[in-house]
NUDO-876457 format. One record per residue (C-alpha): residue in one letter; chain; y, z, x. Coordinates in Angstrom, 3 decimals, always signed. Each point is the difference from the previous one (the first is absolute). Layout:
<kedos>
KEDO aa ch        Y        Z        X
KEDO  A  A        Y        Z        X
...
</kedos>
This chain:
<kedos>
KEDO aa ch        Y        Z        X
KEDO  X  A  +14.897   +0.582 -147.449
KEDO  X  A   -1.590   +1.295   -3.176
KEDO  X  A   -1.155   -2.971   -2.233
KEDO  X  A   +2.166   -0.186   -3.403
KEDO  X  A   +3.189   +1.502   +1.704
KEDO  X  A   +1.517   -3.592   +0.805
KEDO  X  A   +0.865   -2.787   -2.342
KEDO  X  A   +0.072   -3.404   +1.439
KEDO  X  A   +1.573   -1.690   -2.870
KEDO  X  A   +3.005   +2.405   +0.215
KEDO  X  A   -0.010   -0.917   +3.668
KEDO  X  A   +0.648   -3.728   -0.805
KEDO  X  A   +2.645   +0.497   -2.345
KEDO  X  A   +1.823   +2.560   +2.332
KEDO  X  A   -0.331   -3.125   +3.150
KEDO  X  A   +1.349   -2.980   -2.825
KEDO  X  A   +3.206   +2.558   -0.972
KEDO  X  A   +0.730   +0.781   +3.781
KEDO  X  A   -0.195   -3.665   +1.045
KEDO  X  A   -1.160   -1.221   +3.835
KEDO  X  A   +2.990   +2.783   +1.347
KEDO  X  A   +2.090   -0.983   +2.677
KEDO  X  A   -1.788   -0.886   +3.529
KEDO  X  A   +0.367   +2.604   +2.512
KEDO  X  A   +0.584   -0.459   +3.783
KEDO  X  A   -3.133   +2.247   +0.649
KEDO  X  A   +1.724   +2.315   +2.920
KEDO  X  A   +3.290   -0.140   -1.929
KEDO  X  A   +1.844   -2.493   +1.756
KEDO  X  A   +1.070   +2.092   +3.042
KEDO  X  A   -2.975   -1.129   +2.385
KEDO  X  A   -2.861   -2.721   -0.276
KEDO  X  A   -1.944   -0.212   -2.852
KEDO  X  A   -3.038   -1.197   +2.400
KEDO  X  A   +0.123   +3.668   +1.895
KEDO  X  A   -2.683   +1.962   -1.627
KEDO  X  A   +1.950   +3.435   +0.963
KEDO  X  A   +3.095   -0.996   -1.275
KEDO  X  A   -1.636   -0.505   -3.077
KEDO  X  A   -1.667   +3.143   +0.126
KEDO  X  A   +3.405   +1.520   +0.605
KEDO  X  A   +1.291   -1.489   -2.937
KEDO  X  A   -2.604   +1.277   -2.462
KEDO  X  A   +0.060   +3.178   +1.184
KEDO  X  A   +3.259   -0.236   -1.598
KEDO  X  A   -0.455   -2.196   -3.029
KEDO  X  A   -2.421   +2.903   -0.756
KEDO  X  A   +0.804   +2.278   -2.959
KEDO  X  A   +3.534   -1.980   +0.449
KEDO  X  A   +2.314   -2.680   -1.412
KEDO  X  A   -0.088   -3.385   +2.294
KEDO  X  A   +4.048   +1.050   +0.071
KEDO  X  A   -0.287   +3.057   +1.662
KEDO  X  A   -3.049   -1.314   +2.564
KEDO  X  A   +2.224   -2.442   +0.994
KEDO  X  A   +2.878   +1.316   +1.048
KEDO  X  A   -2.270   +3.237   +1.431
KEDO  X  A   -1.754   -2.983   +2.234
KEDO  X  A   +3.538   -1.408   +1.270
KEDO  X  A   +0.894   +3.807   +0.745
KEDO  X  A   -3.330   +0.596   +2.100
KEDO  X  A   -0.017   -3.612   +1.871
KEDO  X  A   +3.845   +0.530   +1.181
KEDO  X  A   -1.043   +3.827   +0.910
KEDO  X  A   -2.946   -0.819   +2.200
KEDO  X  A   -0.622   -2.219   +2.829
KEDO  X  A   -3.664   -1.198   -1.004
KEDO  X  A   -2.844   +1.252   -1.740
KEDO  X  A   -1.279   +2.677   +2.679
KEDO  X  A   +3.612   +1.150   +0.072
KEDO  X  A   -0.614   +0.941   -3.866
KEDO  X  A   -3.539   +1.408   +0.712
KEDO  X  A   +1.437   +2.938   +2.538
KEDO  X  A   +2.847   +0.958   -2.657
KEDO  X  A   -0.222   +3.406   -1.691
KEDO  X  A   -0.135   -0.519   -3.577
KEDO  X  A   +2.770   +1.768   -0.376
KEDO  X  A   +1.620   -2.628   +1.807
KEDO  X  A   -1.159   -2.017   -2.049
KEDO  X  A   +1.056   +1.527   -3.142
KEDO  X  A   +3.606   -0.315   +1.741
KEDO  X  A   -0.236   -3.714   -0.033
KEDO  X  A   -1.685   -0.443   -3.588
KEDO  X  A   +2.279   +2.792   -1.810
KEDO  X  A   -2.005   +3.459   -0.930
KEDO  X  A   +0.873   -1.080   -4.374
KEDO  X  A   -2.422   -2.833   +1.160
KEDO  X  A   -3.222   +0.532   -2.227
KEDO  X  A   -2.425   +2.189   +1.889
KEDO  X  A   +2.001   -0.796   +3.318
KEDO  X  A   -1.636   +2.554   +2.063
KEDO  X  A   -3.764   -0.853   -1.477
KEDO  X  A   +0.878   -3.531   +0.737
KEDO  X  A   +1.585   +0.982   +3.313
KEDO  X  A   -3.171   +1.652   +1.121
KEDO  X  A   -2.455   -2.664   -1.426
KEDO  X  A   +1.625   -2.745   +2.046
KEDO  X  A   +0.072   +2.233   +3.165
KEDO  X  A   -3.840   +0.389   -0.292
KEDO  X  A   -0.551   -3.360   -0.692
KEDO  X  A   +1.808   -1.668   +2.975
KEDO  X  A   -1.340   +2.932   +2.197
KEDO  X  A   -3.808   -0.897   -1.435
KEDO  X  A   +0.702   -3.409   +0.965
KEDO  X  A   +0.986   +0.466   +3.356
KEDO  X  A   -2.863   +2.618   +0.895
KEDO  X  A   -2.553   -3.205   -1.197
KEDO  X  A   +1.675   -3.247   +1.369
KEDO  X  A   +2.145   +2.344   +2.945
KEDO  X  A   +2.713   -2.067   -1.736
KEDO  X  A   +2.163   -0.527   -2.977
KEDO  X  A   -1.535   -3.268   -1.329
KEDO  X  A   -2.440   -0.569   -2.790
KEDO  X  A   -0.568   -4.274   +1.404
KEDO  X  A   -3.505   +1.303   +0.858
KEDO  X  A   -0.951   -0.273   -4.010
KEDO  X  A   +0.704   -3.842   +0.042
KEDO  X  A   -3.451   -0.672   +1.923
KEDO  X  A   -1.847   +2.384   -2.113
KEDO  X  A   -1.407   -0.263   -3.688
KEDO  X  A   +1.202   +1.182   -2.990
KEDO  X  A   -2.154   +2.546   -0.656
KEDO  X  A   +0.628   +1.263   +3.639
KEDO  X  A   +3.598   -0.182   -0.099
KEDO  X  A   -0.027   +2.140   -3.452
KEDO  X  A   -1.895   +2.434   +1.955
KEDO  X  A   +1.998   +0.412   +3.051
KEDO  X  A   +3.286   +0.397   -2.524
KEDO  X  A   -1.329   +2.480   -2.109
KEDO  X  A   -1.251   +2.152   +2.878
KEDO  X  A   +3.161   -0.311   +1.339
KEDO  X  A   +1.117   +4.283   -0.553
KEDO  X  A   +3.363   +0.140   -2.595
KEDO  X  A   -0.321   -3.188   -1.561
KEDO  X  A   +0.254   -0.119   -4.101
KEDO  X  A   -1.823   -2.511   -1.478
KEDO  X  A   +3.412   -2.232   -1.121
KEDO  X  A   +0.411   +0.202   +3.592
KEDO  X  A   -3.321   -1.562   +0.986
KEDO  X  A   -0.161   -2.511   -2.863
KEDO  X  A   +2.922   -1.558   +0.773
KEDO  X  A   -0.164   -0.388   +3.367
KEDO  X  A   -3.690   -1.508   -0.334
KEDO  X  A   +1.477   -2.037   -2.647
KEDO  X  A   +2.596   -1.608   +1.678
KEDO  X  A   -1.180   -0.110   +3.427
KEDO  X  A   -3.394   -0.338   +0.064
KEDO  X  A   -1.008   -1.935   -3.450
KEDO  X  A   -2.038   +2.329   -1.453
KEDO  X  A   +0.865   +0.411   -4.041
KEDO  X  A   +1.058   +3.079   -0.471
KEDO  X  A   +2.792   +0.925   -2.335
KEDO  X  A   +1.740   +2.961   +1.050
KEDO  X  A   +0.862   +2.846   -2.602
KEDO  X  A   +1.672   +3.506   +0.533
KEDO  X  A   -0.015   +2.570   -2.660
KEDO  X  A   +3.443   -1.091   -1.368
KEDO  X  A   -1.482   -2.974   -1.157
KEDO  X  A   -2.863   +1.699   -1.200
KEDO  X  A   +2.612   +2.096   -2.118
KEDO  X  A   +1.314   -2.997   -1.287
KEDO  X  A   -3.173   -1.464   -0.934
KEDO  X  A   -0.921   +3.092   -1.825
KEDO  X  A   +3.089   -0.067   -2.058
KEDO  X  A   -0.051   -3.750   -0.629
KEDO  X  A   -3.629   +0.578   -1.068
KEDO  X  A   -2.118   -1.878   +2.556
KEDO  X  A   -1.304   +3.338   +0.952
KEDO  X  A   -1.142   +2.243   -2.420
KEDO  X  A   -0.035   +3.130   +2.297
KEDO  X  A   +1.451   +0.468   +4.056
KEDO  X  A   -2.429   -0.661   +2.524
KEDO  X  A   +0.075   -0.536   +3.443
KEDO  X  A   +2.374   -2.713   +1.658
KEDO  X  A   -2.808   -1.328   +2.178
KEDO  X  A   -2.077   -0.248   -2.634
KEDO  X  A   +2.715   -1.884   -2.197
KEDO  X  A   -0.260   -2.489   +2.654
KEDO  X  A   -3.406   -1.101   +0.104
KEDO  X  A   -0.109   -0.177   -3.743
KEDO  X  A   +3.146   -2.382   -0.296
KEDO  X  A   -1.036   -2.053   +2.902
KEDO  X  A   -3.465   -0.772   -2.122
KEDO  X  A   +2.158   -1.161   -2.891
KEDO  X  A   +1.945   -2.549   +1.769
KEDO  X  A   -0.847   -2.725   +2.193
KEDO  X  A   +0.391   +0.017   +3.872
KEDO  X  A   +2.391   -3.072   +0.147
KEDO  X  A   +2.272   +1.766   -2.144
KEDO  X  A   +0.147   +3.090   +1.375
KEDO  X  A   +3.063   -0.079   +1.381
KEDO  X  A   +1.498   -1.104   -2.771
KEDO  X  A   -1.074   +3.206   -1.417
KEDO  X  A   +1.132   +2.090   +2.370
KEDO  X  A   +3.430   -1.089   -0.130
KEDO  X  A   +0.134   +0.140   -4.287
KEDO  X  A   -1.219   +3.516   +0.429
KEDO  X  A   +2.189   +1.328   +2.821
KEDO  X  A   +3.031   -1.974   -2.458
KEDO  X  A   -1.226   +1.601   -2.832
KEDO  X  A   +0.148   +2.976   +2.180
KEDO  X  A   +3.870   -0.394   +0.786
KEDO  X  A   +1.285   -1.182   -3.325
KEDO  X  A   -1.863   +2.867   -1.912
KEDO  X  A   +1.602   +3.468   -0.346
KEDO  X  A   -1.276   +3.383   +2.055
KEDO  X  A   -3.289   +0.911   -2.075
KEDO  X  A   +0.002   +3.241   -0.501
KEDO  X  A   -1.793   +2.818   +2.267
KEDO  X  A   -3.319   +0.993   -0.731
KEDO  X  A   -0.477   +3.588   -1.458
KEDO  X  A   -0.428   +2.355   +2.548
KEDO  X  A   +0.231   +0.277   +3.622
KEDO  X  A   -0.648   -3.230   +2.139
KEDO  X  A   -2.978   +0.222   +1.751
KEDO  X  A   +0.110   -1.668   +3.607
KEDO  X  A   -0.722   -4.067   -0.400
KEDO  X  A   -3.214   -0.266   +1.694
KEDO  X  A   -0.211   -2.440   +2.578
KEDO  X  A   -3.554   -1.271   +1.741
KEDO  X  A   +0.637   +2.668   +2.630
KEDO  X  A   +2.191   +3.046   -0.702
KEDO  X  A   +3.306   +0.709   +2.466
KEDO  X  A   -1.156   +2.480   +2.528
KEDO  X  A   +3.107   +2.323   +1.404
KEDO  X  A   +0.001   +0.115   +4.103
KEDO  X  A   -0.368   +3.846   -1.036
KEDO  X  A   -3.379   -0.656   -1.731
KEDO  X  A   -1.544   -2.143   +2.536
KEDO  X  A   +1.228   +2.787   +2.704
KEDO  X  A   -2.205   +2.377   -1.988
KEDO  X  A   -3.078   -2.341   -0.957
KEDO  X  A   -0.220   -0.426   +4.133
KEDO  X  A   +0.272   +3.965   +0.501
KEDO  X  A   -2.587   +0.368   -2.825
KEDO  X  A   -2.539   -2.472   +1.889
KEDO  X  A   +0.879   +1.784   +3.816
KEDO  X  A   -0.930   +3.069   -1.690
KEDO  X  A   +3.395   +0.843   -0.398
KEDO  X  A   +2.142   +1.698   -3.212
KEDO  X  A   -0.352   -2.335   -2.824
KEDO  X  A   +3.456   +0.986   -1.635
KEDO  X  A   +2.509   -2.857   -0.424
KEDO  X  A   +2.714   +0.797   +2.756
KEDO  X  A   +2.960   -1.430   +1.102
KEDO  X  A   +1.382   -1.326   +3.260
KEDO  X  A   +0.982   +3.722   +0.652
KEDO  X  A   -3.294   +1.297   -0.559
KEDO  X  A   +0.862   +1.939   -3.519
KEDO  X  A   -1.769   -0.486   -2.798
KEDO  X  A   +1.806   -2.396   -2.620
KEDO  X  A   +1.315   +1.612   -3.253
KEDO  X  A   -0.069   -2.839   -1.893
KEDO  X  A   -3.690   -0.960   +0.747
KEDO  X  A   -1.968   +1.058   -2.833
KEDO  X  A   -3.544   +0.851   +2.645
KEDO  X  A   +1.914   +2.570   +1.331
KEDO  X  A   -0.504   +2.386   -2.614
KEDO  X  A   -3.559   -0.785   -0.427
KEDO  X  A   -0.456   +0.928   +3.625
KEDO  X  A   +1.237   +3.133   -0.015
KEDO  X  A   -1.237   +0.703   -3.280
KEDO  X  A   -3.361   -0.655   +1.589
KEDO  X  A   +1.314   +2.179   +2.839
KEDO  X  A   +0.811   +2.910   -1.879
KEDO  X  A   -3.013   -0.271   -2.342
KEDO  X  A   -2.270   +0.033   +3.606
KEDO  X  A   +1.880   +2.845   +1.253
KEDO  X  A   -0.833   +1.985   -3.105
KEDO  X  A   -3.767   -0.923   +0.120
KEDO  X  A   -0.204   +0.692   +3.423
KEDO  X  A   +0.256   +3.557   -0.135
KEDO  X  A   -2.631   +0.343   -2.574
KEDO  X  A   -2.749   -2.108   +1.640
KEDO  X  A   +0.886   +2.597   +3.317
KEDO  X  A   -0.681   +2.689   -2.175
KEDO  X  A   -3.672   -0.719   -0.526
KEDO  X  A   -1.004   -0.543   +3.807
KEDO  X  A   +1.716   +3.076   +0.979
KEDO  X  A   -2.348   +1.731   -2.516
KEDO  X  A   -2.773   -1.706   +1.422
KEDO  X  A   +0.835   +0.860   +3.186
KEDO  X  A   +0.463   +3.434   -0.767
KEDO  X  A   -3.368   -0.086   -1.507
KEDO  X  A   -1.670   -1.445   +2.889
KEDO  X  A   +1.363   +2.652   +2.297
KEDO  X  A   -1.508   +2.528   -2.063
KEDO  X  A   -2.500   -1.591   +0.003
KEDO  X  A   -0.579   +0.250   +3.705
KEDO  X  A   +0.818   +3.229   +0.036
KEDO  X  A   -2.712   +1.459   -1.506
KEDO  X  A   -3.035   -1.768   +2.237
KEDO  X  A   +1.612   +1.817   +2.444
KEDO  X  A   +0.590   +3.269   -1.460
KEDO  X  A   -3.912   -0.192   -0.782
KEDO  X  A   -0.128   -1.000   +4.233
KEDO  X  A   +1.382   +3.302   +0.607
KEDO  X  A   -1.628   +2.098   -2.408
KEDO  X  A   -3.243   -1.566   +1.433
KEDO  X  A   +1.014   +1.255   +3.845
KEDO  X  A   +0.881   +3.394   -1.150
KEDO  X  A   -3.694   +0.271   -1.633
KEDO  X  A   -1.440   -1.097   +3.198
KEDO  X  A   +1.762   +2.279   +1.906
KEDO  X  A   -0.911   +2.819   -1.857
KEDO  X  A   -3.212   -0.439   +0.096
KEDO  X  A   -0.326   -1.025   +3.651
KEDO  X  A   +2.118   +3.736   +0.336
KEDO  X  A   -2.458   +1.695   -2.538
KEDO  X  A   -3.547   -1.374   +1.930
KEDO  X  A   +1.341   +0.755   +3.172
KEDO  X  A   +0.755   +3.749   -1.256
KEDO  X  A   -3.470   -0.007   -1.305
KEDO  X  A   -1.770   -1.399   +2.998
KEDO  X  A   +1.934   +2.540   +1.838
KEDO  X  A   -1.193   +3.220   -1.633
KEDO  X  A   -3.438   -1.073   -0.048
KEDO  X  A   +0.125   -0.712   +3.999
KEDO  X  A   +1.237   +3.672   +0.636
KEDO  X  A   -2.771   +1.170   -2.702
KEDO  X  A   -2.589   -1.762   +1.921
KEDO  X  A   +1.122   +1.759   +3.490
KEDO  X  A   -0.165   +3.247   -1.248
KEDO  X  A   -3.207   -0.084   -0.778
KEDO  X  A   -1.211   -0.983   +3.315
KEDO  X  A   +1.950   +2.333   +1.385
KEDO  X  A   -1.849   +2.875   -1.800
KEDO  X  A   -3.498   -1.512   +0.378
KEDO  X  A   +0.578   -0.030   +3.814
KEDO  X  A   +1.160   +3.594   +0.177
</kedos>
């Protein structure tokens, strides 16, 4: 984050108004607070959310589902069902907490994040933010309340806020946010932070959107559609490397579509005119040939004519020469 952009004293004032906050059960209260992907679960849905609506989502998704793997194989459609489509970015979230799970399992070949406890901090920040759909609220706050590393977790709705209570004198990235807060405060009262932010969070009102369109929320490792990684793998097989569907049709939606057939089209209409130029050449060249060969033939027909023309010659004087011993003898 850009030097000069942050005030620190504004940050102080903002923590003294909001208080310590209320202490949260860090999965929500519907499943242990010691089960790292319970939390996860829960801040999946604390982020760009109230603590009100993540809670009753997380009571909605527990009852739903048997355990965790049962979650990873739903559709996130399905789980849009469960959570309500008016829930903020459902189907982003949806698909973000899909991935995640499903990364998860394709490491460990299991739904379990225990593995982190006998590993460093630095190593267990690692692991989580290679983890593919994570946000960085998402990885904070599981590190932070799992695993002890201080981290204070931000999403760009706080960021919003701290913009407008003038903390932040421009927007900036969430993840970025983070590291700069957790330098301002100390690690033993991290927590404490946290929870004043996220009820500073709750208690304030909506802030209001940012001009323009939204751009995606970048997490450490972009959502990649099943469609996508069908067509990355077709791409390295030597394969088509439009983005298909299950059917095998090219997705309207997908925005490398068009650039592939635009670079179709554009290769089509180049092709003809680099053709051009060879056929020319090879027109040329069978001229070319042609003529060595015409000179061949004119070459024979000289020969032959004058093979025909000595002969004639060689003739005459033969029949001259036997005359005249034919008259000397008489």
């Amino acid at each position: 984050m850009k030097s000069g952009v942050a005030d620190p004293k504004n940050l102080s004032k903002l923590l003294k108004k909001a208080g310590k906050g209320e202490a949260q059960p860090a999965a929500g209260g519907h499943a242990s607070d010691d089960d790292p992907i319970a939390v996860l679960i829960f801040s999946f849905l604390l982020w760009e959310a109230t603590t009100k609506q993540a809670t009753e989502a997380m009571k909605k998704l527990m009852a739903a589902t048997v355990d965790y793997n049962d979650l990873r194989v739903c559709l996130p459609n399905e789980i849009v069902a469960l959570i309500g489509s008016r829930y903020p970015y459902a189907l982003e979230r949806a698909q973000r907490l899909k991935l995640t799970l499903q990364s998860i399992y394709l490491d460990r070949h299991e739904v379990s994040l225990d593995h982190l406890a006998d590993m460093g901090k630095r190593e267990s920040k690692a692991f989580m933010e290679s983890l593919r759909g994570i946000t960085p609220y998402v990885s904070a706050r599981v590190l932070q309340r799992c695993f002890g590393v201080h981290l204070v977790p931000v999403d760009d709705r706080l960021v919003d806020l701290l913009v407008e209570a003038k903390v932040l004198d421009e927007v900036v990235e969430a993840g970025a946010c983070s590291s700069w807060i957790s330098r301002q405060v100390k690690s033993q009262v991290g927590l404490e932070v946290s929870d004043a932010l996220r009820t500073y969070v709750d208690e304030s009102p909506k802030p209001s959107k940012r001009p323009g369109t939204r751009p995606p929320v970048l997490a450490y490792d972009l959502p990649v559609s099943e469609d996508e990684v069908e067509a990355s793998s077709e791409s390295a097989s030597g394969g088509t490397t439009d983005s298909v569907d299950q059917k095998g049709t090219p997705k309207a939606s997908d925005p490398r579509v068009g650039t592939s057939k635009k670079v179709k089209k554009s290769a089509a209409k180049k092709a003809p005119s680099k053709k051009a130029p060879s056929k020319k050449a090879s027109a040329k060249k069978s001229t070319s040939k042609k003529k060595p060969a015409a000179k061949k033939a004119t070459k024979k027909a000289t020969k032959k004519a004058t093979k025909k023309a000595t002969k004639k010659v060689t003739k005459k004087a033969t029949k001259k020469k036997v005359a005249k011993k034919s008259t000397r003898k008489r």
